[in-house]
Residue frames as a rotation matrix with the C-alpha (Angstrom) as fourth column:
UNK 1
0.657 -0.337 -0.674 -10.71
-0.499 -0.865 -0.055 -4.66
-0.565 0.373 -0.736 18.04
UNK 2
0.734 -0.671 -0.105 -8.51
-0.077 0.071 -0.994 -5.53
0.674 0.738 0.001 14.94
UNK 3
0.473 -0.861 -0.189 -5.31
0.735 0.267 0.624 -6.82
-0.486 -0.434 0.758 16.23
UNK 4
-0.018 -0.356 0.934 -3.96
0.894 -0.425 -0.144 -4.25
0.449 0.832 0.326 13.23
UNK 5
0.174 -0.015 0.985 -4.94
-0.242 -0.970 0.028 -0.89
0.954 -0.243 -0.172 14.94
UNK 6
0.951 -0.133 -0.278 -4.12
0.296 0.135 0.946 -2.35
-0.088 -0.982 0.168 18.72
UNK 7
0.096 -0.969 0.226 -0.37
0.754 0.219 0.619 -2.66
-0.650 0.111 0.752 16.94
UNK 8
0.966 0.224 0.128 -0.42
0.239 -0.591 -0.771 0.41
-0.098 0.775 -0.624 14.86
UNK 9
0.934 -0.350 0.068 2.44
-0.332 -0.787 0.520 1.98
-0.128 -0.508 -0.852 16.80
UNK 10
0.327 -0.852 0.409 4.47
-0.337 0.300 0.893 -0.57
-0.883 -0.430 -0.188 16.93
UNK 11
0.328 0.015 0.944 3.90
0.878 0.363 -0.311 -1.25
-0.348 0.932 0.106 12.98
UNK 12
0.909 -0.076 0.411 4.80
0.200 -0.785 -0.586 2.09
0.367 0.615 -0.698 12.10
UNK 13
0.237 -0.926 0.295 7.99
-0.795 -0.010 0.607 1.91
-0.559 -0.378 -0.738 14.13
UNK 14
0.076 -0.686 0.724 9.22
0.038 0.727 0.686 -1.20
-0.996 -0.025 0.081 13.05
UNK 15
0.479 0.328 0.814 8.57
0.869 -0.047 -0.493 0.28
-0.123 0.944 -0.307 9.22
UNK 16
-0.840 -0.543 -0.025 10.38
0.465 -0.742 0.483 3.60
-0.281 0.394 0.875 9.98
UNK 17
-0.311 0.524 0.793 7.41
0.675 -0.465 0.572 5.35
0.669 0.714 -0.209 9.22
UNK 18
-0.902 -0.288 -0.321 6.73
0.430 -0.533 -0.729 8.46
0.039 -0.796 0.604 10.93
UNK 19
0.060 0.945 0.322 3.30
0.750 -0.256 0.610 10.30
0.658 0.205 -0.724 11.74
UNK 20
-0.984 -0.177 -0.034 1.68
0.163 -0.797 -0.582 13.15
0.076 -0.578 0.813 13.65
UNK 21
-0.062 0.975 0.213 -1.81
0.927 -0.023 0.375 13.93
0.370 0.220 -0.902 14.57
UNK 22
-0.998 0.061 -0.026 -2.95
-0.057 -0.990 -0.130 17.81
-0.034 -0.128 0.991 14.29
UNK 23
0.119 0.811 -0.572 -6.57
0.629 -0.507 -0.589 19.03
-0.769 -0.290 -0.570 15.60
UNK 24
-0.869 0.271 -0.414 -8.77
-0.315 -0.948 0.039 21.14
-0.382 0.164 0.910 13.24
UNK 25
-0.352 0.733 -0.582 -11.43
-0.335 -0.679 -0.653 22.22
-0.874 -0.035 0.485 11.47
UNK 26
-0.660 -0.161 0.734 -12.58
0.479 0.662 0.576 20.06
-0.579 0.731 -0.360 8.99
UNK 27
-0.361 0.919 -0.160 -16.23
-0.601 -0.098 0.794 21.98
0.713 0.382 0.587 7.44
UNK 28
-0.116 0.816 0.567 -19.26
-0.984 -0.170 0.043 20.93
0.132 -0.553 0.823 8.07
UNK 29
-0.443 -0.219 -0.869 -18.55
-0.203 0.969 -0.140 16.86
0.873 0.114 -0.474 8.08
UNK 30
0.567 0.389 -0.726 -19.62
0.284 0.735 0.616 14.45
0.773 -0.556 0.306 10.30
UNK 31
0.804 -0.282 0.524 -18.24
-0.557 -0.666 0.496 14.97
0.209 -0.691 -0.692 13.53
UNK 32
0.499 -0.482 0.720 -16.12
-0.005 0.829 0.559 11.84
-0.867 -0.283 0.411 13.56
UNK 33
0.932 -0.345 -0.111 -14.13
-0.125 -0.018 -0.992 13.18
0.340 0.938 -0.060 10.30
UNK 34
0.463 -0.817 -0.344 -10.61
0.064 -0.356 0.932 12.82
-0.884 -0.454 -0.112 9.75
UNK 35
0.767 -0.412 -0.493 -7.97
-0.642 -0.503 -0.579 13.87
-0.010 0.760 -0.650 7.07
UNK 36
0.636 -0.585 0.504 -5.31
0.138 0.728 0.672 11.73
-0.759 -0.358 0.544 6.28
UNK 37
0.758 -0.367 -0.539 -2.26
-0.645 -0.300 -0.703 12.73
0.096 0.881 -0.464 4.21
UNK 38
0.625 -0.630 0.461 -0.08
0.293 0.736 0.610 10.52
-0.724 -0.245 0.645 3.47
UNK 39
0.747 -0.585 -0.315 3.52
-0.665 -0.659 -0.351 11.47
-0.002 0.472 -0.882 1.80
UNK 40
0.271 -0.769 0.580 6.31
0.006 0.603 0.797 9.34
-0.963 -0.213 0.168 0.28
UNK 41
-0.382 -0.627 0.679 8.85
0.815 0.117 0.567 10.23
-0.435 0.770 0.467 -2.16
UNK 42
-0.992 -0.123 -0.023 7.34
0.105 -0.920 0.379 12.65
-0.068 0.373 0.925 -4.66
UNK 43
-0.470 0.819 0.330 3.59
0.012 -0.367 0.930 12.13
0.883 0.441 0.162 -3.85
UNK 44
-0.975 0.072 0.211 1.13
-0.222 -0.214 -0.951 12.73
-0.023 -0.974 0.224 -1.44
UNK 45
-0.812 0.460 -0.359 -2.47
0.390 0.885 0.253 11.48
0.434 0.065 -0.899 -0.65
UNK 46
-0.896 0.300 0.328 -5.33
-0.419 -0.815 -0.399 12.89
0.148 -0.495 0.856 0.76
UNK 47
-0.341 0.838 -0.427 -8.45
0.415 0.541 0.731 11.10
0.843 0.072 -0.532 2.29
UNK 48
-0.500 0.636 0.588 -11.17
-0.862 -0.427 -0.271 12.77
0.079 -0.642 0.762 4.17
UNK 49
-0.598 0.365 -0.713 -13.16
-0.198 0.795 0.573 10.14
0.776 0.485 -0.403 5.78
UNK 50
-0.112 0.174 0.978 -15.76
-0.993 0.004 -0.115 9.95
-0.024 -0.985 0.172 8.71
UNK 51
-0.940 -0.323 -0.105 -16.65
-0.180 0.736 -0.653 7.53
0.288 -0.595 -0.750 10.90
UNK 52
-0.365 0.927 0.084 -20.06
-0.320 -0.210 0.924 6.47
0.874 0.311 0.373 10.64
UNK 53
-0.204 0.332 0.921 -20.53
-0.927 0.238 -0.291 4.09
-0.316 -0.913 0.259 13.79
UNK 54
0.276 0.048 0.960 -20.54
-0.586 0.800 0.128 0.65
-0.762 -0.598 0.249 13.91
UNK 55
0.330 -0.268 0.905 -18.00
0.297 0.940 0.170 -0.17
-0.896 0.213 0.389 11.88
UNK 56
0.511 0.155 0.845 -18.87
0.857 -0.170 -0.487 1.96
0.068 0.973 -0.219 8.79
UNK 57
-0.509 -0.678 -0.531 -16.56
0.172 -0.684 0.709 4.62
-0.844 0.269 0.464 7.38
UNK 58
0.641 0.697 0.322 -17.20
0.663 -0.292 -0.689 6.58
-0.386 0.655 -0.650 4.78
UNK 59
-0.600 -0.797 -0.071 -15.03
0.695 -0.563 0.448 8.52
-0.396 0.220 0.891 2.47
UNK 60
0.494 0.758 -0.427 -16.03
0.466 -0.645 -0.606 12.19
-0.734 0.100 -0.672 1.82
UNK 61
0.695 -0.542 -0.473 -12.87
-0.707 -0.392 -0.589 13.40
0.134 0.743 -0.656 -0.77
UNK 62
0.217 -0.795 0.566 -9.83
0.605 0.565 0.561 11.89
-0.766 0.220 0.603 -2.12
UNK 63
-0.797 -0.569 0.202 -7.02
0.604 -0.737 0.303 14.18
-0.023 0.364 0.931 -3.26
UNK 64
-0.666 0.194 -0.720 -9.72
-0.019 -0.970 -0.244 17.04
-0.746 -0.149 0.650 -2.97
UNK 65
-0.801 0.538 -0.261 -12.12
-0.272 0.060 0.960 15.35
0.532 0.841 0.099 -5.60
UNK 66
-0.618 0.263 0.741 -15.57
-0.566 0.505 -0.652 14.66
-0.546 -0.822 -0.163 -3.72
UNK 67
-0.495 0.374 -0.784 -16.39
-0.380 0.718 0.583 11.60
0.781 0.587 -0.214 -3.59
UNK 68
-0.216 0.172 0.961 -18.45
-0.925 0.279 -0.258 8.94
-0.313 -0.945 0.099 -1.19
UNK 69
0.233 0.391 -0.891 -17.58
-0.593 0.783 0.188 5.84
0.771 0.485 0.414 -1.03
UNK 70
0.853 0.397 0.340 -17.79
-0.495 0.406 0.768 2.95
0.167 -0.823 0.543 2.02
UNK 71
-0.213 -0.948 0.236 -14.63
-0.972 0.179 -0.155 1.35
0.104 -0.262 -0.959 1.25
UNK 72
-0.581 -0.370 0.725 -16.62
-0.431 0.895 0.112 -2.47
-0.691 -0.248 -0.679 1.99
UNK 73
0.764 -0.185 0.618 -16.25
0.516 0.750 -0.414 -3.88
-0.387 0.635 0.669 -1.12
UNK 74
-0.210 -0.923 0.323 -13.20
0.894 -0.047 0.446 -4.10
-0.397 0.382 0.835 -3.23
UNK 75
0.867 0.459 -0.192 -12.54
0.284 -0.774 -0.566 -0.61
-0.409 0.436 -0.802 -4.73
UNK 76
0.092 -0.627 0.773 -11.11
0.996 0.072 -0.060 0.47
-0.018 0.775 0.631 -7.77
UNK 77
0.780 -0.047 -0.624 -9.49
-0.089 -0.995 -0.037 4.47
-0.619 0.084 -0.781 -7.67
UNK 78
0.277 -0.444 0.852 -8.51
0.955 0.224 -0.194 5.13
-0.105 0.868 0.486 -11.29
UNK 79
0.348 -0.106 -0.931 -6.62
-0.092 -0.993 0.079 8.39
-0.933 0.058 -0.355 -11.92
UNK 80
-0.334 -0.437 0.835 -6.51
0.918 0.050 0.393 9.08
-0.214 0.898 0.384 -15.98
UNK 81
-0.992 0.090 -0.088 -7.12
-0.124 -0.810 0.573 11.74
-0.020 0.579 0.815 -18.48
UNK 82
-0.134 0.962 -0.240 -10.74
-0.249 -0.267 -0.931 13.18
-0.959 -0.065 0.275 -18.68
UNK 83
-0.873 -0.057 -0.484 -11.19
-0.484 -0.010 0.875 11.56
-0.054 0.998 -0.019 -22.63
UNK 84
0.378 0.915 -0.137 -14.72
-0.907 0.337 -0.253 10.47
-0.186 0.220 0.958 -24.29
UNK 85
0.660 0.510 -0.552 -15.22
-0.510 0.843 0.169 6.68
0.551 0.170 0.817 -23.93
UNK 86
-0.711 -0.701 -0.050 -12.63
-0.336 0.401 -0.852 5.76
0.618 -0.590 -0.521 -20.95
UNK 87
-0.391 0.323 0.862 -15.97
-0.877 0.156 -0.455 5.16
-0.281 -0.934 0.222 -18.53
UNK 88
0.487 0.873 -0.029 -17.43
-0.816 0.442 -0.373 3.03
-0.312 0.205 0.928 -21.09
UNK 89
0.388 -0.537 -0.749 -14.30
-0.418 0.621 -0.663 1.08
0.821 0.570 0.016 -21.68
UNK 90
-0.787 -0.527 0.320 -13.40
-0.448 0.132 -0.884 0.83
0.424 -0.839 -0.340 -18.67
UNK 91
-0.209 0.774 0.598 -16.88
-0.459 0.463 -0.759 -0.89
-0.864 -0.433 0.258 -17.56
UNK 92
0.635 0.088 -0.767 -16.90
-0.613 0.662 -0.431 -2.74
0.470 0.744 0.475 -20.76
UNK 93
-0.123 -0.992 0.005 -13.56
-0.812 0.098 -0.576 -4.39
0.571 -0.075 -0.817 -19.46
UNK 94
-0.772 0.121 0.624 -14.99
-0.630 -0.019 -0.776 -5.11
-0.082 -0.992 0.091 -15.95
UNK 95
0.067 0.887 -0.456 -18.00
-0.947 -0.087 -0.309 -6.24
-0.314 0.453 0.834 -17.78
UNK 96
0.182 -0.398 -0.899 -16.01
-0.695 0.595 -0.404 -8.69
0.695 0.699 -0.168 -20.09
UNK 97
-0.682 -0.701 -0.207 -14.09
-0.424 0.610 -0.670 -10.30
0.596 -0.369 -0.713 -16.96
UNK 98
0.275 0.937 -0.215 -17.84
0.327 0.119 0.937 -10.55
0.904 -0.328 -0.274 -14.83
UNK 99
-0.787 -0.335 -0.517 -17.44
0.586 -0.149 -0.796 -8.14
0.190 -0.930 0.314 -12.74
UNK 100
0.122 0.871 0.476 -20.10
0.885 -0.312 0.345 -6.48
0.449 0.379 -0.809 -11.41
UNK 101
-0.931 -0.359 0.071 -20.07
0.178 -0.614 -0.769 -2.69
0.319 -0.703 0.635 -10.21
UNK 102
-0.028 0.839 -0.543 -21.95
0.991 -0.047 -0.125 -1.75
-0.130 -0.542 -0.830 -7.16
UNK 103
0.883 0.207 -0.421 -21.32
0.217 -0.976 -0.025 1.86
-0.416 -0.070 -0.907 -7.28
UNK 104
0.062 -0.549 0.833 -19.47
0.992 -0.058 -0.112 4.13
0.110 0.834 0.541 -9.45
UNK 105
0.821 0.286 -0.494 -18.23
0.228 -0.958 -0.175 8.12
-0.523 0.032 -0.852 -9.47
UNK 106
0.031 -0.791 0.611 -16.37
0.981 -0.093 -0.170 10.10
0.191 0.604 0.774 -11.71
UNK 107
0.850 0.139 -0.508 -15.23
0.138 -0.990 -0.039 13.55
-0.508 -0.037 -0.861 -11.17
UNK 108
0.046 -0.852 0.522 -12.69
0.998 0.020 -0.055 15.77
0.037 0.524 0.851 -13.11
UNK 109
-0.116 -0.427 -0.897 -10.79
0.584 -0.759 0.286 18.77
-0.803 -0.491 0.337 -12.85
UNK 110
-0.029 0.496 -0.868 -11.84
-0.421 -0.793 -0.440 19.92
-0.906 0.353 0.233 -16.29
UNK 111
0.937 0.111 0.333 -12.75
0.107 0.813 -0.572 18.28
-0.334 0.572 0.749 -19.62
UNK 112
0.794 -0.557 -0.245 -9.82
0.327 0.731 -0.599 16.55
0.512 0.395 0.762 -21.06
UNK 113
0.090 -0.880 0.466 -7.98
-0.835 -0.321 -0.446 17.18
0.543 -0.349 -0.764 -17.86
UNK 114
-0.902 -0.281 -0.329 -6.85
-0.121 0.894 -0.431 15.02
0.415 -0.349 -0.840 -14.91
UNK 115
0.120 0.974 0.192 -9.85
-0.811 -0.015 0.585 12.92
0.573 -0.226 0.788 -13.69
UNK 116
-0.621 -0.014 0.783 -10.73
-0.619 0.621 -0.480 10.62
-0.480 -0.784 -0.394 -10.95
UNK 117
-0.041 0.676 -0.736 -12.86
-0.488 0.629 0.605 7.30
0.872 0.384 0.304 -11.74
UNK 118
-0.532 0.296 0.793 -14.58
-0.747 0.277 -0.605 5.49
-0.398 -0.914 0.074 -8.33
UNK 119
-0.343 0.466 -0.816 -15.37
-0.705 0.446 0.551 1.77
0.620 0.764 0.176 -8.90
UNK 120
-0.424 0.063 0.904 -16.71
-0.673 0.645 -0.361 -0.11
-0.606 -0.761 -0.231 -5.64
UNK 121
-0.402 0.253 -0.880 -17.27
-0.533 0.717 0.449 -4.06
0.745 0.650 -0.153 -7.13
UNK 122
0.568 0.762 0.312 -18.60
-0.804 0.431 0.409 -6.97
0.177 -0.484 0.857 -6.10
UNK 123
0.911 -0.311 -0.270 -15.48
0.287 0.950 -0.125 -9.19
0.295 0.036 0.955 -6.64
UNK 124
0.370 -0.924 -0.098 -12.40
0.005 -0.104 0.995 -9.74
-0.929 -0.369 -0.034 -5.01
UNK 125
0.844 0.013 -0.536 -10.06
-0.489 -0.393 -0.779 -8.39
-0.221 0.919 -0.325 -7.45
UNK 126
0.366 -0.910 0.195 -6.35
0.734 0.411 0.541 -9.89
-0.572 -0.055 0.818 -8.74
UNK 127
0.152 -0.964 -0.218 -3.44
0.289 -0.168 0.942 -8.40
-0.945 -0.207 0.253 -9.62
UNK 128
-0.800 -0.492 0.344 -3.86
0.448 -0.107 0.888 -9.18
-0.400 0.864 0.306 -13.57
UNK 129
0.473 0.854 -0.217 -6.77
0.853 -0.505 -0.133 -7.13
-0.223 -0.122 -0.967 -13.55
UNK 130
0.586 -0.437 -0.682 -5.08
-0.087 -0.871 0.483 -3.90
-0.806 -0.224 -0.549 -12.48
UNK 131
-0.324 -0.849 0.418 -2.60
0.501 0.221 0.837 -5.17
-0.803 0.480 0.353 -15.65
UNK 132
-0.224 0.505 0.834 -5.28
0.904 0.426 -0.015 -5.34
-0.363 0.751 -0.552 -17.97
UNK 133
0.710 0.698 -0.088 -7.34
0.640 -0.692 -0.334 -2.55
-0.294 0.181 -0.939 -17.38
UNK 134
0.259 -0.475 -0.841 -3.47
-0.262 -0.873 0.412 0.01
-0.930 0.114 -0.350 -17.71
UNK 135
-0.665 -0.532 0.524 -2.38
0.243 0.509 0.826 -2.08
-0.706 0.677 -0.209 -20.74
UNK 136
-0.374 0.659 0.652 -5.98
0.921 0.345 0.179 -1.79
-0.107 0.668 -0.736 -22.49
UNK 137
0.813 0.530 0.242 -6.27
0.538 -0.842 0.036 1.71
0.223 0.101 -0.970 -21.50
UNK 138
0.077 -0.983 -0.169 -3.51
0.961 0.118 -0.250 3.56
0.266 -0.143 0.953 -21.71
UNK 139
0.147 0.047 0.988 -4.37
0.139 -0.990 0.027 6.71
0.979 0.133 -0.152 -20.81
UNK 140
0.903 0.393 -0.174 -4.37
0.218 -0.070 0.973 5.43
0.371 -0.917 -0.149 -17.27
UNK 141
0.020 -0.994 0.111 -1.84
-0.248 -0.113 -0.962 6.75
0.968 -0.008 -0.249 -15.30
UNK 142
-0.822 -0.527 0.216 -2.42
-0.469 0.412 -0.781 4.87
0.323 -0.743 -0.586 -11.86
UNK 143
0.425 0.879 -0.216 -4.78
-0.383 0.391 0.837 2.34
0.820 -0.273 0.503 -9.98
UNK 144
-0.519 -0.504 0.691 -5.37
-0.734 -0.152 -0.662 2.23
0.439 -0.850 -0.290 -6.72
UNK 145
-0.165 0.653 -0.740 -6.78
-0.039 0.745 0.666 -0.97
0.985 0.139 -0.098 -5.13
UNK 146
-0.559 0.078 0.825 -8.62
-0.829 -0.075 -0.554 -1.21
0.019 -0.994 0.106 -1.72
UNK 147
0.499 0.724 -0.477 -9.89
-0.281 0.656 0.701 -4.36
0.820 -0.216 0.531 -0.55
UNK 148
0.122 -0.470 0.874 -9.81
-0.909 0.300 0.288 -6.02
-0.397 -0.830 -0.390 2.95
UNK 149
-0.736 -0.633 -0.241 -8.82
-0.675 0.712 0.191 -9.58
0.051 0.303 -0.952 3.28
């Protein structure tokens, strides 16, 4: 077991962070599902995600958009406006720097509203990446990066 989830508890104390776990009803999901909201300051999070079995996870929504993605490789969660050519710049970009994507989803809340972009890669990502990609696109308004170590 991860030395990380043996020590959760005591990481989330010594951080001041506070939690709670509530039983329910998720839908029809996997049976290993769980919700996870997470809340600080003025936003809040939302990941539905089961538990596949050895090892594998799976996400089934984020913030209430559905998506599925595995989470092992580096992943890129872009929240911008819903506008014509952001997927193709945005994988031009990714393109440019050799990155390759393994999988990809977009969803949106309605055309030229708020939209979600899913980018699981193949490379470990850096820092001036995540620069680039808000600087060169400015419509983005946040990137989230997941990658283990």
């Amino acid at each position: 077991m991860d030395d990380g989830i043996r020590n959760a508890k005591k990481f989330a104390e010594e951080n001041g962070l506070q939690y709670e776990f509530t039983k329910r009803v998720l839908g029809s999901y996997h049976p290993n599902t769980v919700l996870v909201e997470l809340t600080g300051g003025a936003r809040t999070v939302k990941v539905l995600a089961s538990s596949l079995g050895g090892g594998k996870v799976e996400v089934q929504e984020f913030d209430e958009y559905p998506f599925k993605f595995s989470g092992e490789r580096p992943t890129l969660v872009i929240r911008h406006s819903d506008q014509k050519g952001v997927i193709a710049e945005l994988s031009d970009i990714l393109y440019q720097k050799g990155i390759n994507i393994a999988r990809m989803a977009n969803e949106r809340s309605k055309i030229n509203g708020a939209a979600i972009t899913v980018r699981e890669i193949d490379n470990i990502i850096e820092d001036t990446l995540l620069s680039l990609l808000k600087r060169e696109i400015p419509i983005i308004d946040e990137i989230v990066l997941g990658q283990t170590k």
